[in-house]
N, C-alpha and C positions, 0 to 999 in steps of 0.2 A: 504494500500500500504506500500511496505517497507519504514522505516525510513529515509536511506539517508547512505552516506558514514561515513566511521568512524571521530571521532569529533580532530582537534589539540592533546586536551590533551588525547585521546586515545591512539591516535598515540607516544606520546610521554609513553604512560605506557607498550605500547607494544616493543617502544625501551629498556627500562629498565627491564621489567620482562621478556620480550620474548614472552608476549601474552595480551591479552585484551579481555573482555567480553561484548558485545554487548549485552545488554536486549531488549525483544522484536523488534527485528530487521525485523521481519516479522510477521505479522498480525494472528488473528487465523484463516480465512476464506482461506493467502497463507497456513498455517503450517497444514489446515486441506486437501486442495483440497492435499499438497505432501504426507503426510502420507497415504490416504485412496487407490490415487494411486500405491502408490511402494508397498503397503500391500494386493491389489488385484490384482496385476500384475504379471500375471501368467509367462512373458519374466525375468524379473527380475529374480524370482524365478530360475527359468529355469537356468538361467547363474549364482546364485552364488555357489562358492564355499568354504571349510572350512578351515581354520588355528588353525590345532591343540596347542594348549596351551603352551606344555611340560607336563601338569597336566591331563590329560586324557580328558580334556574340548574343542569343537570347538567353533571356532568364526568363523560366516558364513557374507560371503560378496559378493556383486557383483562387479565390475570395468568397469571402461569405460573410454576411453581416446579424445573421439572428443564427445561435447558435445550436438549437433545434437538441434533438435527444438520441443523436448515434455519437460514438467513443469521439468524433471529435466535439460535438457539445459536452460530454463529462469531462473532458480535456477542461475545458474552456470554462465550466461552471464549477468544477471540481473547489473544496472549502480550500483545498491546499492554496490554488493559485490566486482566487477570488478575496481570502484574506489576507495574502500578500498585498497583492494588488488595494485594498482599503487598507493597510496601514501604511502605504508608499504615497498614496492618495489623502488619509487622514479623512476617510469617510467615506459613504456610499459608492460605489462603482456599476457601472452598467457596460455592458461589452459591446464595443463597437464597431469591432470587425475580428474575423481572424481569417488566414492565408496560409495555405501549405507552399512553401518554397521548393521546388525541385531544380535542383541543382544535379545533374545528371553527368554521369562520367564522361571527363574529355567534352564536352559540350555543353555545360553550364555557364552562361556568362555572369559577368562583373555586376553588381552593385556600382555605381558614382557616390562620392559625399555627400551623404543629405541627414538632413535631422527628419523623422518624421512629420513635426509640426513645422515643416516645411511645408510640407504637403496639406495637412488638416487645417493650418491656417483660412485656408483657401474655403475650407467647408463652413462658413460661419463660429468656428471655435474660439471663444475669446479668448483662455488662457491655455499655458499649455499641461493645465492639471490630468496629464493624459501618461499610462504605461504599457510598455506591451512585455509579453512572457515569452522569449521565443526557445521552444521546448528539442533539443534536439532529438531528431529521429535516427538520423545517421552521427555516428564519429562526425567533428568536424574536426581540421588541420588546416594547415597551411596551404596543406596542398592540394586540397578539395576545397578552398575558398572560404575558411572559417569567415565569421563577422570579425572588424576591427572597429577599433573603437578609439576615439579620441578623450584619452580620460579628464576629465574635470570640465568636458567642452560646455557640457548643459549649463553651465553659471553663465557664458559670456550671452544669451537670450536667441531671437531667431536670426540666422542669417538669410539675406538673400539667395533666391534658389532659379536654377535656370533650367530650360529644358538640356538635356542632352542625352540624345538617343530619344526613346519612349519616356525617359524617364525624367523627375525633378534632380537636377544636382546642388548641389550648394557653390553658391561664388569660391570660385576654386583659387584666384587670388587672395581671398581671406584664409580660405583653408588650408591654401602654403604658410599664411603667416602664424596661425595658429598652430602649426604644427612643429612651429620653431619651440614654440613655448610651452606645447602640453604633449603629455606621450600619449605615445602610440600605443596600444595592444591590441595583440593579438590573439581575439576569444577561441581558444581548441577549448573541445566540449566532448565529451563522451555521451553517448546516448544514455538520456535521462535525465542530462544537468538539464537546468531553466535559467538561464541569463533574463534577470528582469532589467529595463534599462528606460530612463527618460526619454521624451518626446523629444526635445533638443539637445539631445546625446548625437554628435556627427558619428555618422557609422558609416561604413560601406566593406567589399566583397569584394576579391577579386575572381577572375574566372576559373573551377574548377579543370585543371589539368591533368589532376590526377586520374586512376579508372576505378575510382570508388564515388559512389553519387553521394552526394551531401544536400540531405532533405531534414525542412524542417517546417513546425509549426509554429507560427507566432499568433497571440491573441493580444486581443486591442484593448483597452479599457478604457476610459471618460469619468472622469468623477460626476457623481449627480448635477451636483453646482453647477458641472459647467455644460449645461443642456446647450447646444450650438441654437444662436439663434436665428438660421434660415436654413429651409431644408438643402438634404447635398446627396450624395449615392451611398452617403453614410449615415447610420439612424440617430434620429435624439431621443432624449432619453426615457430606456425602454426598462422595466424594472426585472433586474436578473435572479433567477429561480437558484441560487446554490444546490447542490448536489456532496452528500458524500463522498470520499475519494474515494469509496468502495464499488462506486460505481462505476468506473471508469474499465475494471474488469467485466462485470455485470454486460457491459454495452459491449467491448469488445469480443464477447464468448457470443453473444445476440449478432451481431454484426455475422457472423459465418453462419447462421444459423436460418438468420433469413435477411436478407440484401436488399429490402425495401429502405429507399432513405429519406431525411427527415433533413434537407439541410437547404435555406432560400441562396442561394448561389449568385454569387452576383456576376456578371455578365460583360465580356472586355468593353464593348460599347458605353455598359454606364460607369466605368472606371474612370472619371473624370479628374483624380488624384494631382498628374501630373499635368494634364492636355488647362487645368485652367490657369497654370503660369504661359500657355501658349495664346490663350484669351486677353491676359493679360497683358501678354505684348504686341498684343493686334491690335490693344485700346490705346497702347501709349504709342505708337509707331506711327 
């Protein structure tokens, strides 16, 4: 069963760096039944789609914004992450999206720098009281593109963010100069860790080279307070059902059992994440 919420001094390192690293935060029996599912789920598949690099590279994803009741909702509702998530928040939380990353051998592309409330900005959110949990499914390394991270970056607020590729990146002139001054790391993860990390944490990915795929889950969170106030491809606030972590077995053993699913998918066309820093510079151009 999963460990438990994140510990005091966790929390206090995630106030300071902007992130925290949970080791084995879920068992191998949960980290096996979500992998074997999201990698022989043909629905999945189905719905994701790809964000070109800039470098000729896709990164393929799927999204989903209501968390629904197969192993990736107990993932996502589970007490374990949900009360992390409220004491990193300091209050109610409601889930605002999650995405399975597939980062697939030798053909996984790059992540660019970006803070997520890069991106959410853009959705009517006004602060960035926002965390995601990104659970690994595969080993990550260096050399299947783990996440990196800019540690202590969330203090300096949002940076400007430009398209490149499909995607939002962060002013990459700023993020050379900050990278004079804050370190680098480089998150390797064993399957099970949870890297919780800030909205305004600069992260990014390089392209998986390796021949081992590096997949992963990340869920979104939104503090109540900060309900967005206009609607976007992303929900406002929706009141989230906690679950036991025992569930999350429970779902996975139902999941082979019977293959009906339960999850609102959201769709590349209404992914408007990155395409409305592209609106935005058709208003100012």
């Amino acid at each position: 069963m999963a460990s438990g919420p994140i510990t005091p001094d966790q929390l206090t390192e995630y106030r300071q760096k902007g992130y925290t690293l949970v080791r084995r935060m879920f068992n191998p029996q949960e980290i096996d039944l979500l992998g074997r599912s999201a990698k022989q789920d043909k629905t999945l598949d189905e719905h994701a789609f790809g964000r070109d690099d800039g470098r000729g590279k896709i990164v393929r994803l799927s999204l989903w914004n209501h968390p629904g009741d197969t192993i990736y909702g107990m993932f996502a509702r589970c007490e374990s992450i949900v009360h992390s998530a409220e004491r990193i928040l300091d209050g109610e939380v409601y889930h605002y999206h999650s995405k399975m990353i597939m980062k697939d051998a030798k053909t996984g592309g790059a992540w660019a720098w970006h803070q997520d409330y890069g991106y959410w900005y853009q959705n009517g959110v006004l602060s960035p009281d926002l965390c995601s949990a990104s659970i690994a499914v595969d080993p990550a390394t260096r050399e299947n593109g783990c996440l990196q991270v800019i540690e202590g970056s969330h203090l300096l607020g949002r940076v400007d963010h430009v398209l490149t590729g499909d995607q939002a990146g962060a002013d990459k002139e700023r993020v050379a100069a900050i990278l004079e001054r804050f370190p680098l790391v480089y998150v390797e993860m064993d399957a099970g860790d949870v890297l919780f990390f800030h909205s305004n944490l600069l992260h990014a990915s390089a392209e998986n080279t390796s021949d081992k795929p590096r997949w992963s889950m990340i869920c979104c969170y939104n503090a109540a307070r900060n309900n967005p106030y206009k609607e976007s491809h992303h929900p406002r606030y929706t009141p989230l059902h906690k679950v036991p972590d025992s569930t999350i077995i429970e779902a996975g053993l139902k999941r082979f059992a019977d293959s009906t699913e339960d999850v609102a998918w959201l769709e590349d066309k209404k992914d408007r994440s990155a395409r409305g820093l592209e609106h935005q510079a058709a208003k100012h151009s």
